[in-house]
DRENDO-1510 file (C-alpha; in Angstrom, 1 decimal, always signed):
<recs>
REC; n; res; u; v; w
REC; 1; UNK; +0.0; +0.0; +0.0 .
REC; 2; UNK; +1.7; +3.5; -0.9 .
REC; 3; UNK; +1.6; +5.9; +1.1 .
REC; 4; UNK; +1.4; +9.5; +0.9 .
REC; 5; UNK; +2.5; +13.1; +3.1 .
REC; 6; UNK; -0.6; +14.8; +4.7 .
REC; 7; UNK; -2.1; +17.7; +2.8 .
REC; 8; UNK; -0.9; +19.9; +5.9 .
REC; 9; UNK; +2.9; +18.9; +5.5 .
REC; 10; UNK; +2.7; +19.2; +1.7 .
REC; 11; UNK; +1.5; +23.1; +2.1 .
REC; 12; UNK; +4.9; +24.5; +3.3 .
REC; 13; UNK; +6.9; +22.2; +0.9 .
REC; 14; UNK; +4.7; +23.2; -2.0 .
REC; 15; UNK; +5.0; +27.3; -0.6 .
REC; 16; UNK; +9.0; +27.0; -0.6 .
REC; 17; UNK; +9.1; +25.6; -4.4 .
REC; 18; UNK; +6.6; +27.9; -5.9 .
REC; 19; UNK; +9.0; +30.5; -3.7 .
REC; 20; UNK; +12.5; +29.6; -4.8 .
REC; 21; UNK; +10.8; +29.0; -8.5 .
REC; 22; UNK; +9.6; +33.1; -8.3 .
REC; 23; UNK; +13.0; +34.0; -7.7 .
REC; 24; UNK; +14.7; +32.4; -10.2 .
REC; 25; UNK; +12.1; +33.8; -12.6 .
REC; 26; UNK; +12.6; +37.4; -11.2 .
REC; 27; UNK; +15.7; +38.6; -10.1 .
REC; 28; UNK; +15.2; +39.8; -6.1 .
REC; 29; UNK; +15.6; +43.1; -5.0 .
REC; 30; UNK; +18.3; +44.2; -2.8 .
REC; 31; UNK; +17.8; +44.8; +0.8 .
REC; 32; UNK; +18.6; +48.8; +2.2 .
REC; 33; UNK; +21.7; +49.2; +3.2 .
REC; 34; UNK; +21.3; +47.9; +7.0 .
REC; 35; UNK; +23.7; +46.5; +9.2 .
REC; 36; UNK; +23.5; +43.0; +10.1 .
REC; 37; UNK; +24.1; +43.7; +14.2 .
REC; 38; UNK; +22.1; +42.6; +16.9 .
REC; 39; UNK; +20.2; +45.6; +16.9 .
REC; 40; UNK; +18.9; +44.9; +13.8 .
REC; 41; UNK; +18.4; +41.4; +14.7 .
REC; 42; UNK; +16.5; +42.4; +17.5 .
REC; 43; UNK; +14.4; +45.2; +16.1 .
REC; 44; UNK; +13.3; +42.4; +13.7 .
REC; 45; UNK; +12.6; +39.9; +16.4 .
REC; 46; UNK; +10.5; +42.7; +18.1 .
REC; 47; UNK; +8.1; +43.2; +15.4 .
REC; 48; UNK; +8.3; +39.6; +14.5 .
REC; 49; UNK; +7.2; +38.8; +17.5 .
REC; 50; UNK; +4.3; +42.0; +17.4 .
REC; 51; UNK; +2.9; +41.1; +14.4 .
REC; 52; UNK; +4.0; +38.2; +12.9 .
REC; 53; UNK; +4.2; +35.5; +15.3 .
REC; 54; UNK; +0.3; +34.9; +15.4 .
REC; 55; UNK; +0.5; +32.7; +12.7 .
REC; 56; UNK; +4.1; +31.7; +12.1 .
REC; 57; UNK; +6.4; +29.8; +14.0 .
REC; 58; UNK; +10.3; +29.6; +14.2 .
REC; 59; UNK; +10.6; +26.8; +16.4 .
REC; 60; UNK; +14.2; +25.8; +15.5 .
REC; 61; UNK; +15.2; +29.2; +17.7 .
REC; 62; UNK; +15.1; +29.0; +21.4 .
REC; 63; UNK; +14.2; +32.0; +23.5 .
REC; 64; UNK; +17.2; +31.0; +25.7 .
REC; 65; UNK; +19.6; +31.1; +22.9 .
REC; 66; UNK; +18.2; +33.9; +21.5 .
REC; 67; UNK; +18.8; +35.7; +25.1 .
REC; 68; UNK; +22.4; +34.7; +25.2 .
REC; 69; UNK; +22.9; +35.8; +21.4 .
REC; 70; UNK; +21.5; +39.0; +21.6 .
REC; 71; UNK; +22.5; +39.9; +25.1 .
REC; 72; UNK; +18.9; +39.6; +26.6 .
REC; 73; UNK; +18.0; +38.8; +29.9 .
REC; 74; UNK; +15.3; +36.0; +30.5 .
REC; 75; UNK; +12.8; +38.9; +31.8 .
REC; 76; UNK; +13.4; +40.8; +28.7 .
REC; 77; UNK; +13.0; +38.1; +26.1 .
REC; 78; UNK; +9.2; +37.4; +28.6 .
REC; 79; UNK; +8.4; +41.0; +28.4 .
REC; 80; UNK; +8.9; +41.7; +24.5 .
REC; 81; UNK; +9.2; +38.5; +22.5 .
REC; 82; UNK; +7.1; +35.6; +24.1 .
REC; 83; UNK; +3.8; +36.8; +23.1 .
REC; 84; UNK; +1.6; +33.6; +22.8 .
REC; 85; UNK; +0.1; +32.4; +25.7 .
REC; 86; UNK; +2.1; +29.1; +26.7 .
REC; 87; UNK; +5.0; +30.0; +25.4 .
REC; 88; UNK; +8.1; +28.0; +26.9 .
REC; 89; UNK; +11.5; +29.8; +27.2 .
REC; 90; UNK; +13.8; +26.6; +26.9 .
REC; 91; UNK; +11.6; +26.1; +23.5 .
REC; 92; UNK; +11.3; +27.5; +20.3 .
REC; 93; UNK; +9.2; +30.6; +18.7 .
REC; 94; UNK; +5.2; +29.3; +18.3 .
REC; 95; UNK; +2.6; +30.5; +16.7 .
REC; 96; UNK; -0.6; +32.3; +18.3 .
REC; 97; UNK; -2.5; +30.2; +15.9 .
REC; 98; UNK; -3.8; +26.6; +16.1 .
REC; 99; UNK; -2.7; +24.2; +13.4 .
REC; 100; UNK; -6.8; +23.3; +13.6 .
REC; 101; UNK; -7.6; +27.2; +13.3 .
REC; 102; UNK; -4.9; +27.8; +10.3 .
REC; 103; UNK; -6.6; +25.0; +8.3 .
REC; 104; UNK; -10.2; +26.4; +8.6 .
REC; 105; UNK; -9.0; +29.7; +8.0 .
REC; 106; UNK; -6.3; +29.7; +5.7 .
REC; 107; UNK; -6.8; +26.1; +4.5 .
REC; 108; UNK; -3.0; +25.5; +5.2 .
REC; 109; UNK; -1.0; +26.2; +7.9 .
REC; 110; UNK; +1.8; +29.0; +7.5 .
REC; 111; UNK; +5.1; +27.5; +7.3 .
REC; 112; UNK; +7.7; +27.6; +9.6 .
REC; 113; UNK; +10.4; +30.0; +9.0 .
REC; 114; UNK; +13.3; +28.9; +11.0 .
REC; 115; UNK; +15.4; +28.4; +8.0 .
REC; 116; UNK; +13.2; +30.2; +5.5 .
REC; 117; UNK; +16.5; +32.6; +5.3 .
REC; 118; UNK; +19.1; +30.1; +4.6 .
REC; 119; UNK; +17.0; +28.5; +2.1 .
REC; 120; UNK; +15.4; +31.4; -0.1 .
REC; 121; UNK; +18.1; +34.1; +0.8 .
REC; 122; UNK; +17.3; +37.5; +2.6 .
REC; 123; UNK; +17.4; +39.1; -1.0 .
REC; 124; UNK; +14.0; +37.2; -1.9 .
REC; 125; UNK; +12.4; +37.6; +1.6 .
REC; 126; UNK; +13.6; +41.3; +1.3 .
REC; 127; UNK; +11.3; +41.3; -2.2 .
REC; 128; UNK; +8.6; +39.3; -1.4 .
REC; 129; UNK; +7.8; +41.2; +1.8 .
REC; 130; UNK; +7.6; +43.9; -0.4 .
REC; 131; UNK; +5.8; +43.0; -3.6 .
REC; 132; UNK; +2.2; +42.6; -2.0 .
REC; 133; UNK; -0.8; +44.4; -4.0 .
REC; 134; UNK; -4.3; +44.7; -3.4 .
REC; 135; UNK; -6.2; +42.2; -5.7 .
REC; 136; UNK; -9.9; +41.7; -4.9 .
REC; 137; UNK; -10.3; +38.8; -7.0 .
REC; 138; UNK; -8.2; +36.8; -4.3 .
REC; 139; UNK; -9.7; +35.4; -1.0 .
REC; 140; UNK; -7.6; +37.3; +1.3 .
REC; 141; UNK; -7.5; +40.6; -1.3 .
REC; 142; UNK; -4.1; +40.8; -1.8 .
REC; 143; UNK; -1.5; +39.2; -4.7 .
REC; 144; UNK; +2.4; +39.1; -4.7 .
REC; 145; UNK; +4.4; +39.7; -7.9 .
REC; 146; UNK; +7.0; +36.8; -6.8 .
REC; 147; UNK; +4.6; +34.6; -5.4 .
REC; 148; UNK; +1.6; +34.6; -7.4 .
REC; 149; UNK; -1.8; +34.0; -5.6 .
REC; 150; UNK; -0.2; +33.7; -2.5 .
REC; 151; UNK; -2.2; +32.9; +0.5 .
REC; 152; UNK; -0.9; +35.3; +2.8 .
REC; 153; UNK; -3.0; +38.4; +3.5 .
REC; 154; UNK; -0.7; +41.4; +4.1 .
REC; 155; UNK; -0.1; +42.0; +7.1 .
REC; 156; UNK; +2.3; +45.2; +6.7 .
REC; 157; UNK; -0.4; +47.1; +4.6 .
REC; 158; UNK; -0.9; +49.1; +7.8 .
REC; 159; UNK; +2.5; +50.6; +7.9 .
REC; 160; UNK; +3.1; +50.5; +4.5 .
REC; 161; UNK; +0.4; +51.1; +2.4 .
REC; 162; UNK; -2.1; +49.1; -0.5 .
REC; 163; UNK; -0.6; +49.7; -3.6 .
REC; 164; UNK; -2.5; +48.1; -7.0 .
REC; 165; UNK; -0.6; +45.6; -9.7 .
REC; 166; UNK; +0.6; +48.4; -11.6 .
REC; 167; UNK; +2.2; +50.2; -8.3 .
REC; 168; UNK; -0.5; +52.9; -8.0 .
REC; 169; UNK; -0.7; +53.7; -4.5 .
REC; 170; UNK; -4.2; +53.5; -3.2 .
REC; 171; UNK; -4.2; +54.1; +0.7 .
REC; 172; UNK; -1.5; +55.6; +2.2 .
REC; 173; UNK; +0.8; +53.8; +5.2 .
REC; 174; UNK; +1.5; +55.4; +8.0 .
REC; 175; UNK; +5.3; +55.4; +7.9 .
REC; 176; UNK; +7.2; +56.9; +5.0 .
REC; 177; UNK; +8.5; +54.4; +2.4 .
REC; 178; UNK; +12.2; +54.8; +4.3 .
REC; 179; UNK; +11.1; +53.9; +7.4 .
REC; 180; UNK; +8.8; +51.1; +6.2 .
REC; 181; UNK; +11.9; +49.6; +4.2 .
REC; 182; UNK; +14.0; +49.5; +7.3 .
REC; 183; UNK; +11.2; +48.0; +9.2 .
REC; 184; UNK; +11.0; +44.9; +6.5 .
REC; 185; UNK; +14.7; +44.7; +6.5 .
REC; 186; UNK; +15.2; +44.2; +10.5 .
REC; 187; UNK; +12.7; +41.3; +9.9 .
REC; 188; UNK; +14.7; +39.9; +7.4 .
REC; 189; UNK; +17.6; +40.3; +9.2 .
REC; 190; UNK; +15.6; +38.4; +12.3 .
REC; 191; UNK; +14.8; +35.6; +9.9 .
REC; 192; UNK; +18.7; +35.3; +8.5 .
REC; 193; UNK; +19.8; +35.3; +12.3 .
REC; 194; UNK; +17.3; +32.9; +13.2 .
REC; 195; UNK; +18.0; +30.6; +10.2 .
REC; 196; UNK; +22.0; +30.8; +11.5 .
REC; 197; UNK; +21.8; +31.3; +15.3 .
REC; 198; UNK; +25.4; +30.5; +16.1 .
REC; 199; UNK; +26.6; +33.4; +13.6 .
REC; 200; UNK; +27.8; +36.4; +16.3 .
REC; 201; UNK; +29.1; +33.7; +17.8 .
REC; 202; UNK; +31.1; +32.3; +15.1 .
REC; 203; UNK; +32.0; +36.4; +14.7 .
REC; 204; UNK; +33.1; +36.8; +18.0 .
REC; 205; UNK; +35.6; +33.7; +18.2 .
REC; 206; UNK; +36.5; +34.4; +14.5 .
REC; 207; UNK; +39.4; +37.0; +14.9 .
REC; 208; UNK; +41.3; +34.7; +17.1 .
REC; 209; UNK; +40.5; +31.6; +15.5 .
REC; 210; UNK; +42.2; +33.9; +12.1 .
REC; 211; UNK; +45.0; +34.9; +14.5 .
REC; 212; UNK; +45.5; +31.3; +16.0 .
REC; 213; UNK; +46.3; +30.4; +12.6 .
REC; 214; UNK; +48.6; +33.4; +11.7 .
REC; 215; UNK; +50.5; +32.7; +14.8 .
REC; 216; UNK; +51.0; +29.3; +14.0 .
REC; 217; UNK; +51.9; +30.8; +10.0 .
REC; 218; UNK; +54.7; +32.3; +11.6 .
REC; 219; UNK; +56.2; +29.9; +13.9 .
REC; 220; UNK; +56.3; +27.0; +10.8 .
REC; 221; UNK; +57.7; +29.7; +8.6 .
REC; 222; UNK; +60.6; +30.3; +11.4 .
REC; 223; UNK; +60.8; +26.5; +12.5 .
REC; 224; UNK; +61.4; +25.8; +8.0 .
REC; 225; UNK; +64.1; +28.2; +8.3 .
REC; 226; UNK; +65.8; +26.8; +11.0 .
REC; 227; UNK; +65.6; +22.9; +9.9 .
REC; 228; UNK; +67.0; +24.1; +6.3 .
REC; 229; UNK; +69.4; +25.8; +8.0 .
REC; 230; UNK; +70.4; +22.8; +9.5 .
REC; 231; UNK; +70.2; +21.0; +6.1 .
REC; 232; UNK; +72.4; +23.1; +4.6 .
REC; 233; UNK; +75.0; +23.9; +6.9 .
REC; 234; UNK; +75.5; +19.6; +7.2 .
REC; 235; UNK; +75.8; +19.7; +3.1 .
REC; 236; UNK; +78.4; +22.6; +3.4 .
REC; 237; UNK; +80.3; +20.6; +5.8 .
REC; 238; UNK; +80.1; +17.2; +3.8 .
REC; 239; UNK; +81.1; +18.9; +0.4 .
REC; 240; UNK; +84.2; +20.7; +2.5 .
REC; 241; UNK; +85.4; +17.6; +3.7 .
REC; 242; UNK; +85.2; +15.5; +0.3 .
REC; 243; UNK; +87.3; +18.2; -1.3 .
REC; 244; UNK; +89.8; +18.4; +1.4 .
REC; 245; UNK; +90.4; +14.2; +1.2 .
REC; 246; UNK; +91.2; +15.2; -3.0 .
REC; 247; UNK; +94.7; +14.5; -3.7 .
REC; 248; UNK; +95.9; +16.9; -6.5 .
REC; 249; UNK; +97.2; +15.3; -9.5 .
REC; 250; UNK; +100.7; +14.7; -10.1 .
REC; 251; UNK; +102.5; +16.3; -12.8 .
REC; 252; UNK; +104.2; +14.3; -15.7 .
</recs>
């Protein structure tokens, strides 16, 4: 008897190909020119957590780690970033949202964006956070030029603004396009930290790691010298001795 993936596990498979398929067709747009610090990272991971993590999860991320990442203290990661009910600090980022409720509304759940980063690249999330439009033919009313008829209403219309197909602003947001751009590029840069956790940490241990090894350059380079030194001082020695036994030739 074959058997075959649930229709609720084959929703964020089929979401990521349709994704990665989008970005191949259309080249993604690159991000503002933010740093990737923890501030940004944690900017991100505040409005994330504000107004995205009703539905989605990032459950590969511990609050725990996140704390000692970002330099958080436990009450700080319970004050601003576990907002579910429930939520476990020695566990990962859940959603608000029942995987019951996300089937009767949305008729899929939302899929899990720990490593939504690593796979797709913050250039397409960057793009595809900003390429929603207001299409009434849809069921949620909105459309995405990289992700056509995606389920996903837009939830950063509010901030912003509805814009139609053709780019044609129709309600204003209420920050300016600037500060909207930043806004979608410290959740990107949330979503790239939380596909990679261990990269400040790999950044912090890096310089020495790099100066370990030029250290270590160094003394080889000196210890070479001295053994060839050694070489060739024995080969002097051995080729002044075999012309020293020579006897000169007589003459006739």
């Amino acid at each position: 008897m074959r058997k075959t993936l649930p229709r609720a596990a084959l929703g964020p498979l089929f979401a990521l190909a349709t994704a990665a398929h989008a970005a191949v067709m259309k080249p993604p747009v690159a991000p503002p020119s933010v740093p990737f610090t923890k501030a940004t990272v944690i900017a991100g991971a505040q409005f994330f957590a504000d107004h995205c993590s009703a539905c989605h999860a990032v459950s590969n991320l511990r609050y725990k780690r996140m704390g000692a990442d970002l330099g958080l203290t436990k009450a700080m990661i319970k004050k601003s970033f576990m907002k579910p009910g429930g939520a476990n600090y020695l566990k990962g980022m859940r959603p608000a949202m029942t995987q019951a409720q996300a089937k009767k509304w949305l008729g899929l759940p939302p899929p899990n964006l720990s490593h939504m980063a690593r796979a797709l690249g913050p250039r397409f999330l960057y793009t595809y956070l900003t390429s929603f439009y207001w299409d009434p033919k849809r069921p949620s009313g909105w459309n995405n030029h990289v992700f056509p008829n995606v389920a996903m209403p837009y939830i950063l219309a509010p901030w912003g603004g509805i814009y139609t197909k053709n780019g044609k602003l129709l309600v204003p947001g209420r920050e300016s396009p600037a500060v909207f751009d930043r806004h979608v590029a410290d959740v990107v840069a949330f979503l790239r930290y939380a596909s990679d956790p261990s990269v400040f940490e790999r950044r912090a241990i890096g310089r020495y790691v790099i100066g370990a090894f030029v250290l270590l350059s160094i003394l080889a380079y000196l210890l070479k010298k001295d053994y060839w030194r050694d070489v060739h001082d024995k080969e002097a020695d051995s080729h002044s001795q075999k012309s020293a036994t020579i006897k000169p030739a007589r003459k006739g």
